[in-house]
LOKEKOL-280448 format. One record per atom (N, C-alpha, C): x, y, z; atom name; residue in three letters. Coordinates in steps of 0.05 Angstrom, whole numbers, padded with zeros to 5 digits. Layout:
+--------+--------+--------+------+------+
!      u !      v !      w ! site ! code !
+--------+--------+--------+------+------+
!      X !      Y !      Z !   CA !  ALA !
...
+--------+--------+--------+------+------+
END
This chain:
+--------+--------+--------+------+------+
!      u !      v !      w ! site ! code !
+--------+--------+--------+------+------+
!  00019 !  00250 ! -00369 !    N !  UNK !
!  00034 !  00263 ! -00390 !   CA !  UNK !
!  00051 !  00243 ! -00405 !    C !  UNK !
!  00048 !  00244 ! -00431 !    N !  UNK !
!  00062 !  00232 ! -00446 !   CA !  UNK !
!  00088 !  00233 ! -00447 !    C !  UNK !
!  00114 !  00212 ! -00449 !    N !  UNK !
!  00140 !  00220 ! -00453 !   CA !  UNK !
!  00149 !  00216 ! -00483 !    C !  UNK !
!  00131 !  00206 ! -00498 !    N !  UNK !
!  00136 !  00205 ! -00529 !   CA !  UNK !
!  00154 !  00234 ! -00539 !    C !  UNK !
!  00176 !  00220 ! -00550 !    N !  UNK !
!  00183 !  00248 ! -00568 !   CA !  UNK !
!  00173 !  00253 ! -00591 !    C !  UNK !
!  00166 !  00283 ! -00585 !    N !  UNK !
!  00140 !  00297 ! -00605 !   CA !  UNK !
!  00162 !  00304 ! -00632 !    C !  UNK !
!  00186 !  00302 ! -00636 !    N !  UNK !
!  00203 !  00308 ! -00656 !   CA !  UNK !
!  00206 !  00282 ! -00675 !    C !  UNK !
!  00199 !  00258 ! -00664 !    N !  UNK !
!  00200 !  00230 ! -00681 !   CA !  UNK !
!  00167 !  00242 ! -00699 !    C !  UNK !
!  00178 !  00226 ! -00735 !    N !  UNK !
!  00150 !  00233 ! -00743 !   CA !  UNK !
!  00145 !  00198 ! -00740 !    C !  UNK !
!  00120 !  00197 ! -00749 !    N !  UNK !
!  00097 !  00180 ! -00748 !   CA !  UNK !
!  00111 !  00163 ! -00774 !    C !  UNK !
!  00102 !  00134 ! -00780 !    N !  UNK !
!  00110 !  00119 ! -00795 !   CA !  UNK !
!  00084 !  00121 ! -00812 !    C !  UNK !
!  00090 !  00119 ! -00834 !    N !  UNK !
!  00066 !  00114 ! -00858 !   CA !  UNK !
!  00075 !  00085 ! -00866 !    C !  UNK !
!  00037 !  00080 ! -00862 !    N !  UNK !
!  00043 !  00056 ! -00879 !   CA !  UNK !
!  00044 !  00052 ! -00905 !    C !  UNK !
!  00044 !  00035 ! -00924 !    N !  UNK !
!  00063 !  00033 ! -00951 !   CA !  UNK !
!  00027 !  00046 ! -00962 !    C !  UNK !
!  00039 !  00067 ! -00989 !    N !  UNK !
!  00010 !  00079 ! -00995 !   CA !  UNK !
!  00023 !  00078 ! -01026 !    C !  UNK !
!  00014 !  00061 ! -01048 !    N !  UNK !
!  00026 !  00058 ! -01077 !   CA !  UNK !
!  00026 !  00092 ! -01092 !    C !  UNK !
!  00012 !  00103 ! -01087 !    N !  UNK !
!  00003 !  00139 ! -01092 !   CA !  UNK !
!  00035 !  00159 ! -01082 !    C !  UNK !
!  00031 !  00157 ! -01056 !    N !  UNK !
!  00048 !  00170 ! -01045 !   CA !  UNK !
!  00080 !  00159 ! -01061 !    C !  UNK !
!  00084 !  00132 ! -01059 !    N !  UNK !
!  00109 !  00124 ! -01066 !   CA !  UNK !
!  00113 !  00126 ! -01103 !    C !  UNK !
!  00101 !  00128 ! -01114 !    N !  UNK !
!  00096 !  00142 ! -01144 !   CA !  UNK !
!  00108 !  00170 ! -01141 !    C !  UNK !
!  00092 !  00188 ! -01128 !    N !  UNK !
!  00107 !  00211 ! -01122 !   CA !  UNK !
!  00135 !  00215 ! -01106 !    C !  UNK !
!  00146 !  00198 ! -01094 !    N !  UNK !
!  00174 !  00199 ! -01078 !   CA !  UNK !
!  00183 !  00194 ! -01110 !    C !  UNK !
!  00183 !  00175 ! -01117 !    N !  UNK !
!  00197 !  00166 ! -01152 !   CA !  UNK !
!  00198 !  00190 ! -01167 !    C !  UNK !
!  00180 !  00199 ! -01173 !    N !  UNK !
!  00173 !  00221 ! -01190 !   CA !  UNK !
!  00200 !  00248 ! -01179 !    C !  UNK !
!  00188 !  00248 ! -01156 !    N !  UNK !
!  00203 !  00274 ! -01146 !   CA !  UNK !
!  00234 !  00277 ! -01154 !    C !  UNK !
!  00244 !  00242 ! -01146 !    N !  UNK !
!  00266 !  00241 ! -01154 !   CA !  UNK !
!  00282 !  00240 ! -01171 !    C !  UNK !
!  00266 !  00221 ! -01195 !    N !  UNK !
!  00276 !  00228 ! -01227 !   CA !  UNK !
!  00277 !  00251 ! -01243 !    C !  UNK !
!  00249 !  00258 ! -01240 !    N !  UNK !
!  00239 !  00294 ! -01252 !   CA !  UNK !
!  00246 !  00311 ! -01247 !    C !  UNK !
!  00249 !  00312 ! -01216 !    N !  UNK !
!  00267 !  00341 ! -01196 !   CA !  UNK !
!  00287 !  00340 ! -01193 !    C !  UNK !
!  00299 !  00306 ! -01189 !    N !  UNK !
!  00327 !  00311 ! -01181 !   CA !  UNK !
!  00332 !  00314 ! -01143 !    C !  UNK !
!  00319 !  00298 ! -01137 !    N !  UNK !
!  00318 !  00313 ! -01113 !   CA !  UNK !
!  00328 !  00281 ! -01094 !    C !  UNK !
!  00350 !  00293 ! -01072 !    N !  UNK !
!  00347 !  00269 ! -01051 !   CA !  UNK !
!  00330 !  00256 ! -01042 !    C !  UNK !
!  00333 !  00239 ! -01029 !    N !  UNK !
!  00311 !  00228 ! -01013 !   CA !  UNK !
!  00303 !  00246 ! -00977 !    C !  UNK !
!  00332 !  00257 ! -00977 !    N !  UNK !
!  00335 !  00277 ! -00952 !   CA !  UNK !
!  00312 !  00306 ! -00951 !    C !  UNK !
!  00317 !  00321 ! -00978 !    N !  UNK !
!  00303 !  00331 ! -00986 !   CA !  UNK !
!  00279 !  00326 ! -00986 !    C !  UNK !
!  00261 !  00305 ! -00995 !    N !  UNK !
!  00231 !  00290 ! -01002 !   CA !  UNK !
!  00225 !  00292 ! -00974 !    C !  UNK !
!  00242 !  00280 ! -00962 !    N !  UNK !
!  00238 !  00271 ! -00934 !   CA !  UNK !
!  00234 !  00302 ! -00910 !    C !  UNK !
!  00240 !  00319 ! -00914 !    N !  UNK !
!  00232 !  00341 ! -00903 !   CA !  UNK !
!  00198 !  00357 ! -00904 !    C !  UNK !
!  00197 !  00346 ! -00930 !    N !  UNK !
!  00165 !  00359 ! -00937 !   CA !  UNK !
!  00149 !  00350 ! -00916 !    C !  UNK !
!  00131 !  00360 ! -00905 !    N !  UNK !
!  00106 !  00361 ! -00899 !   CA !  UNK !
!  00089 !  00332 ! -00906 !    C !  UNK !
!  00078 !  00313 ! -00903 !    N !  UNK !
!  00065 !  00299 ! -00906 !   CA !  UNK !
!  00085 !  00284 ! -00920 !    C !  UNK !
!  00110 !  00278 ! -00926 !    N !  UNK !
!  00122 !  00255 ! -00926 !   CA !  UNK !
!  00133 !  00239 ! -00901 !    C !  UNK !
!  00132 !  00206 ! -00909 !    N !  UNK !
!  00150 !  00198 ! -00889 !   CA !  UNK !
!  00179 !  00199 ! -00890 !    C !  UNK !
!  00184 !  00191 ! -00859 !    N !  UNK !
!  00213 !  00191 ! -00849 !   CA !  UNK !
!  00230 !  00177 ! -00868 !    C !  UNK !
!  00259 !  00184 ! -00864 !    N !  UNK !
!  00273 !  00167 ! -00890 !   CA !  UNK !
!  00270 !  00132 ! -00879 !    C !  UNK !
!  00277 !  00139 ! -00854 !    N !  UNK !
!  00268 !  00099 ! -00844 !   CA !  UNK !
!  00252 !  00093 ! -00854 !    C !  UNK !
!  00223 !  00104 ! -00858 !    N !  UNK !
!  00198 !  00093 ! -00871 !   CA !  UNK !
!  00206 !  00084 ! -00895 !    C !  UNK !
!  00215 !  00105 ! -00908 !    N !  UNK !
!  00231 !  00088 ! -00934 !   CA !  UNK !
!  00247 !  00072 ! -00944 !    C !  UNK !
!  00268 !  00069 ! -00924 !    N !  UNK !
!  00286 !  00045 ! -00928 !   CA !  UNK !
!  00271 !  00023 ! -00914 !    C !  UNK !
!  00249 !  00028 ! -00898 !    N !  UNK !
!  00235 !  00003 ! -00893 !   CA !  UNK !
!  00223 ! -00012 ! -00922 !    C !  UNK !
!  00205 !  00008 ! -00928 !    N !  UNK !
!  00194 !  00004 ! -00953 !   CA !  UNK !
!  00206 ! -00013 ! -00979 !    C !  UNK !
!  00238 !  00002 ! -00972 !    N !  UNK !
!  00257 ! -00011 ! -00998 !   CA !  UNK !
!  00261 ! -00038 ! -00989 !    C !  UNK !
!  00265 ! -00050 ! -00965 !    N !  UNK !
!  00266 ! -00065 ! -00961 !   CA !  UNK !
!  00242 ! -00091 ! -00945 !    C !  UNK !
!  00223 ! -00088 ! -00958 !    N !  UNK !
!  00196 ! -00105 ! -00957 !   CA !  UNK !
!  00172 ! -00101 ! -00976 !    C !  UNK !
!  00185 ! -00078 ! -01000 !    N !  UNK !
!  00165 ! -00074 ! -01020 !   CA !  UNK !
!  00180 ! -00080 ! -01048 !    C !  UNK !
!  00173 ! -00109 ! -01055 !    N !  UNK !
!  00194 ! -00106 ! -01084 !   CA !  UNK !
!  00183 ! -00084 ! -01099 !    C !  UNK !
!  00155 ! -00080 ! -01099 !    N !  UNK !
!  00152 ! -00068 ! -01131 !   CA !  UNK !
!  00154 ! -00030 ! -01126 !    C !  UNK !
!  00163 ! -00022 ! -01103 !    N !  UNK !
!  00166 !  00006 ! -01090 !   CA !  UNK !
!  00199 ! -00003 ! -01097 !    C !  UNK !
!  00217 ! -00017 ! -01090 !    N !  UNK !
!  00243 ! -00025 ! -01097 !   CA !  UNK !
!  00246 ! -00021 ! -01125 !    C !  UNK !
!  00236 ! -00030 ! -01147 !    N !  UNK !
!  00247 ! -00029 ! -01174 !   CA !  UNK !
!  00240 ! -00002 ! -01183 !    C !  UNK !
!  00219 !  00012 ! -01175 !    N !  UNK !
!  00199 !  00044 ! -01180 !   CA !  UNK !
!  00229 !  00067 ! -01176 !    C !  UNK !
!  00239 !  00052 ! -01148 !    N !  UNK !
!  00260 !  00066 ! -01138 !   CA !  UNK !
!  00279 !  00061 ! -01155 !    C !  UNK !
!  00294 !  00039 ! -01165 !    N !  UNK !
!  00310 !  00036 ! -01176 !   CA !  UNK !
!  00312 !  00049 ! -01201 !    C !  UNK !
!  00291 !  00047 ! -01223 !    N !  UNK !
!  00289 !  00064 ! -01239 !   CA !  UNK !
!  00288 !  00087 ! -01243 !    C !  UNK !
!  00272 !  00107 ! -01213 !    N !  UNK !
!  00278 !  00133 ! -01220 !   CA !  UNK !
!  00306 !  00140 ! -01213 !    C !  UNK !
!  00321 !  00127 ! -01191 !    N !  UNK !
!  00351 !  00134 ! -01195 !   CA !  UNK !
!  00366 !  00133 ! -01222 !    C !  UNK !
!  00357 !  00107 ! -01234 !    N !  UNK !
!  00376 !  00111 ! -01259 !   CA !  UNK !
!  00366 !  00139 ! -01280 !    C !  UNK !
!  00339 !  00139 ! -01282 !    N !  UNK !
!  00331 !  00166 ! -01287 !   CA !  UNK !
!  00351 !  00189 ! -01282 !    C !  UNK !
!  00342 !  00188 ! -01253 !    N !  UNK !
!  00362 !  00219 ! -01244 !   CA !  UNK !
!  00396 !  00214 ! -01248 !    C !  UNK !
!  00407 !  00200 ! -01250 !    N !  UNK !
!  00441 !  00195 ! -01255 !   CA !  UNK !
!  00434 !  00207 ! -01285 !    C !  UNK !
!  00418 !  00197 ! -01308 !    N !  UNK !
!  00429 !  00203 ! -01327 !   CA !  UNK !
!  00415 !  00237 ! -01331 !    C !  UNK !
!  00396 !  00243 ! -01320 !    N !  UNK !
!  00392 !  00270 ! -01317 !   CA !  UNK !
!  00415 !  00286 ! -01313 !    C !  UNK !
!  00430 !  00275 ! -01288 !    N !  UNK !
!  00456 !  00289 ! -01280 !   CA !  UNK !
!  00480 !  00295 ! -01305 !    C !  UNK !
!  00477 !  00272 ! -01315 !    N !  UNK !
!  00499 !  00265 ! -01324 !   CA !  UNK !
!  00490 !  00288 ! -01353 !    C !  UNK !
!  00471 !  00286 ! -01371 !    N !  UNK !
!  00463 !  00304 ! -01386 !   CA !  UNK !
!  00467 !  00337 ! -01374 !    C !  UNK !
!  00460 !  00341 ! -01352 !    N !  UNK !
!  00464 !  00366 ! -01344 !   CA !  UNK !
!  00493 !  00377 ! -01343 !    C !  UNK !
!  00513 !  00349 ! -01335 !    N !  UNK !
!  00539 !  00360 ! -01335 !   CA !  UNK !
!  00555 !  00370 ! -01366 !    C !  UNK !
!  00534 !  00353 ! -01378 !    N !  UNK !
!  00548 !  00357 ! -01402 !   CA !  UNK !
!  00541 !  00389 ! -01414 !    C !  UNK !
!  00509 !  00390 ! -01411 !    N !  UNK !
!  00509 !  00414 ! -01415 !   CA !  UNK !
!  00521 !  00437 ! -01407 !    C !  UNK !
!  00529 !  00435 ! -01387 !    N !  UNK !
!  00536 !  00465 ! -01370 !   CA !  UNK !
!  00577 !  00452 ! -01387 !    C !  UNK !
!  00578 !  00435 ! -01391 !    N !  UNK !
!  00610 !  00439 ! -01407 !   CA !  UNK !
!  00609 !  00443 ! -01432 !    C !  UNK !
!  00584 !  00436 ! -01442 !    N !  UNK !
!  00590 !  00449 ! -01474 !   CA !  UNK !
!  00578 !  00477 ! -01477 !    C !  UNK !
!  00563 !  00483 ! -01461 !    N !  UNK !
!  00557 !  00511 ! -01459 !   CA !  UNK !
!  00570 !  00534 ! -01461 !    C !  UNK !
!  00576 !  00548 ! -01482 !    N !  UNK !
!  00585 !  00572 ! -01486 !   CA !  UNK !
!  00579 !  00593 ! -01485 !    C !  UNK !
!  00550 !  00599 ! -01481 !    N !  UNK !
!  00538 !  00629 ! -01485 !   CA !  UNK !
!  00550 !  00649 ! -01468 !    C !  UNK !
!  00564 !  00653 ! -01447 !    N !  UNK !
!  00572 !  00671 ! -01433 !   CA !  UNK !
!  00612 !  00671 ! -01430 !    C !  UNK !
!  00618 !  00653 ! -01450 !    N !  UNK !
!  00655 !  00638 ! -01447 !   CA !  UNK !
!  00664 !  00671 ! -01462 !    C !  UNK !
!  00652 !  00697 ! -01472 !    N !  UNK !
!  00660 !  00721 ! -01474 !   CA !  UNK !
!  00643 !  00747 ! -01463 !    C !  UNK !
!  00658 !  00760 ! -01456 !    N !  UNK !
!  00642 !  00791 ! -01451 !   CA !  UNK !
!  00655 !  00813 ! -01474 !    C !  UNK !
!  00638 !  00825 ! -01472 !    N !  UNK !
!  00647 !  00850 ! -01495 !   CA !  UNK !
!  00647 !  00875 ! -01476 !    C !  UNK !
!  00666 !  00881 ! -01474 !    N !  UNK !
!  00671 !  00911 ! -01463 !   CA !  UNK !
!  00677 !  00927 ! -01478 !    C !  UNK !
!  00673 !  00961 ! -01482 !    N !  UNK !
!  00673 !  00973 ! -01495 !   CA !  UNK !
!  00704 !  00991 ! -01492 !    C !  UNK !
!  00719 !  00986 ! -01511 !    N !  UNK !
!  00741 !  01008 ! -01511 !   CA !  UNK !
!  00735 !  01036 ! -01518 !    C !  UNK !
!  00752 !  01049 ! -01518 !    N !  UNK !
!  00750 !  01075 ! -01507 !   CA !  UNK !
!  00747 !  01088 ! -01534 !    C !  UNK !
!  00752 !  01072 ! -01556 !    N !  UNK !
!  00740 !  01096 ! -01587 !   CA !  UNK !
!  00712 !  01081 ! -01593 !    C !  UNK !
!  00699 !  01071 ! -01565 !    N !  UNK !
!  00669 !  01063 ! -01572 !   CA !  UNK !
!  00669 !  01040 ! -01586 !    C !  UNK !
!  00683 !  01016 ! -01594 !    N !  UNK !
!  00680 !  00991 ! -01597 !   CA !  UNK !
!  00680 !  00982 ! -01583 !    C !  UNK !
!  00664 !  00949 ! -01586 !    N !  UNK !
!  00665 !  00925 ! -01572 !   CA !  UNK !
!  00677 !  00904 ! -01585 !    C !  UNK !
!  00696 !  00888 ! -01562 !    N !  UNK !
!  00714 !  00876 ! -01565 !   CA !  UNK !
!  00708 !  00847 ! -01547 !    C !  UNK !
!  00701 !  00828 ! -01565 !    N !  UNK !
!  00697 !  00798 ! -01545 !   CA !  UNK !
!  00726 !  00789 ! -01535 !    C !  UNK !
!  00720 !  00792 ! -01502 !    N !  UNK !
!  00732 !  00774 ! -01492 !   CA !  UNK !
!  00734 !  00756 ! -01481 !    C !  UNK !
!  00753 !  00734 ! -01480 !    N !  UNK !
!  00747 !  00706 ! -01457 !   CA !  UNK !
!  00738 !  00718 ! -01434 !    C !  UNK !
!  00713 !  00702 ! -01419 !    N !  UNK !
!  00707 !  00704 ! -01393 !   CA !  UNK !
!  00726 !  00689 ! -01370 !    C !  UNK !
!  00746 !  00695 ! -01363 !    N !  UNK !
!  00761 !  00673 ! -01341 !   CA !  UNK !
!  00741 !  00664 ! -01317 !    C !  UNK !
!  00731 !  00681 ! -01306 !    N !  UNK !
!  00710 !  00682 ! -01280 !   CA !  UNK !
!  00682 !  00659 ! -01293 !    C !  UNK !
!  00675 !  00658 ! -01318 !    N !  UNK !
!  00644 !  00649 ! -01322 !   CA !  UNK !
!  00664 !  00618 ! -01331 !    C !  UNK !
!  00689 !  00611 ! -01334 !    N !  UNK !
!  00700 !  00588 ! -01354 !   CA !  UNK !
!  00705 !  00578 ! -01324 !    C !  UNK !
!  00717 !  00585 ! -01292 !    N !  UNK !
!  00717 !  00575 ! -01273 !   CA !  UNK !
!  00692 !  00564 ! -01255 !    C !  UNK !
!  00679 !  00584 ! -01261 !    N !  UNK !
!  00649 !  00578 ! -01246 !   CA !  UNK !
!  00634 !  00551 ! -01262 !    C !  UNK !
!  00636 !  00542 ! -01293 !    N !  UNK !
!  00631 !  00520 ! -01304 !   CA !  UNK !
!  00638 !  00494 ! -01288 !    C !  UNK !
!  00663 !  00507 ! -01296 !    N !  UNK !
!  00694 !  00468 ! -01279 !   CA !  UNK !
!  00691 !  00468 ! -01252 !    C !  UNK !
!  00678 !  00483 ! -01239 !    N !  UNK !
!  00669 !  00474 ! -01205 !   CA !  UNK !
!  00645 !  00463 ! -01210 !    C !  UNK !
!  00619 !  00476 ! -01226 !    N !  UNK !
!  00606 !  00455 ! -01232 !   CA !  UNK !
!  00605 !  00435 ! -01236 !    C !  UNK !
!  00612 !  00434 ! -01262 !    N !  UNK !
!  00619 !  00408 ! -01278 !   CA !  UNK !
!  00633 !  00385 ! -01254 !    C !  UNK !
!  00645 !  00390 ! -01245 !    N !  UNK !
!  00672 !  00380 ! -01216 !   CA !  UNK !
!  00649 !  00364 ! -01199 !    C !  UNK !
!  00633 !  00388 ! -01197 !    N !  UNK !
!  00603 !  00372 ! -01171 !   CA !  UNK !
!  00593 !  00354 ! -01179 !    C !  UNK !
!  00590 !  00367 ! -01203 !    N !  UNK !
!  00563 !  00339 ! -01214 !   CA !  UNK !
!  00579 !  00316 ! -01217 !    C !  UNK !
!  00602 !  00316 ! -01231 !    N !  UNK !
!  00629 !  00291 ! -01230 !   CA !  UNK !
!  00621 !  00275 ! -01206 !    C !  UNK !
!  00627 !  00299 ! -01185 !    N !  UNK !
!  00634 !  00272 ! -01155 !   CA !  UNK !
!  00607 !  00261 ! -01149 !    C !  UNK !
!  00585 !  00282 ! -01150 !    N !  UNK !
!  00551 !  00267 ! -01144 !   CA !  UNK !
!  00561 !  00240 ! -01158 !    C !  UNK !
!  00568 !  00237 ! -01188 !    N !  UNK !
!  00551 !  00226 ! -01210 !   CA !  UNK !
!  00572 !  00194 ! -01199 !    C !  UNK !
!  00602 !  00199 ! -01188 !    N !  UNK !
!  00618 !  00180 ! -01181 !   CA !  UNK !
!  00604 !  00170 ! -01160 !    C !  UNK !
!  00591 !  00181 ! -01139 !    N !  UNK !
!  00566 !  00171 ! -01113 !   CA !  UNK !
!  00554 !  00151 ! -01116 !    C !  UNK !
!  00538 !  00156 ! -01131 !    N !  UNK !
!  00513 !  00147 ! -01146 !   CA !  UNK !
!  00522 !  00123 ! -01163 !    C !  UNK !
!  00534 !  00123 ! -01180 !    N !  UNK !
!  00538 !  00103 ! -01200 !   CA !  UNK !
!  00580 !  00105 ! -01207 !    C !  UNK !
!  00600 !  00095 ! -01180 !    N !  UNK !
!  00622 !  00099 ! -01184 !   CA !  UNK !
!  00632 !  00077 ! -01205 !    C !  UNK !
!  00624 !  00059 ! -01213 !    N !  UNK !
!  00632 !  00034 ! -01238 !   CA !  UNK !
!  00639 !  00049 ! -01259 !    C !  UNK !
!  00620 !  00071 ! -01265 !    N !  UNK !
!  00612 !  00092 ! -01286 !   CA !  UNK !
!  00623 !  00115 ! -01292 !    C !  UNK !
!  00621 !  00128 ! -01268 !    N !  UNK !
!  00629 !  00157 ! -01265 !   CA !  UNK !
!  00661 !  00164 ! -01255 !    C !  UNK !
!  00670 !  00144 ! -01239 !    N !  UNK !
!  00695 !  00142 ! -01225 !   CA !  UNK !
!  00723 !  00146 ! -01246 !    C !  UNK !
!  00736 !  00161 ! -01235 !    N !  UNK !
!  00762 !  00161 ! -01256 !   CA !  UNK !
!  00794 !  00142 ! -01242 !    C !  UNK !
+--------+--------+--------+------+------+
END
């Protein structure tokens, strides 16, 4: 009987295909490496920081789609703060008009956003993002 733990995954070795798609995932989707690393037929995040560290040209693939995804972020934050389409509701008063009002609830739910993406974006690139 084997005592291998069956919960360790298997190491992949370096496959230029597969590591195109970790890149991809992460610029395009937005997605951790924690995340990637859960799927099904990816490797372990070690496999990958192995990788980062004995594959220059898997290293710069990487490097680039991060800067990708920072400025993804950083575009998204902007959007969700200049975004106005919901900053009023119209409720109807009682001789049957509608009347726009400020949303307080949809103008809070933005600035916690906006707040997240801040601290991700300070993570990631704090030279930049940091206040």
């Amino acid at each position: 009987m084997s005592t291998r733990n069956l919960s360790r995954r298997q190491r992949h070795s370096y496959n230029a295909g597969l590591a195109d798609l970790i890149c991809e995932r992460i610029a395009v989707d937005g997605l951790a490496l924690r995340e990637i690393c859960r799927d099904a037929g990816m490797p372990a995040r070690s496999t990958l920081f192995l990788w980062l560290r004995q594959r220059r040209d898997f290293r710069e693939k990487y490097i680039f789609a991060k800067q990708i995804q920072i400025q993804w972020l950083a575009d998204d934050m902007i959007d969700i703060a200049d975004g106005r389409t919901n900053d009023s509701i119209q409720p109807e008063e009682p001789d049957g008009k509608k009347v726009r009002v400020f949303d307080p609830e949809n103008f809070r739910r933005r600035k916690k956003q906006v707040g997240a993406l801040h601290w991700r974006l300070s993570k990631l690139k704090p030279k930049r993002y940091c206040w």
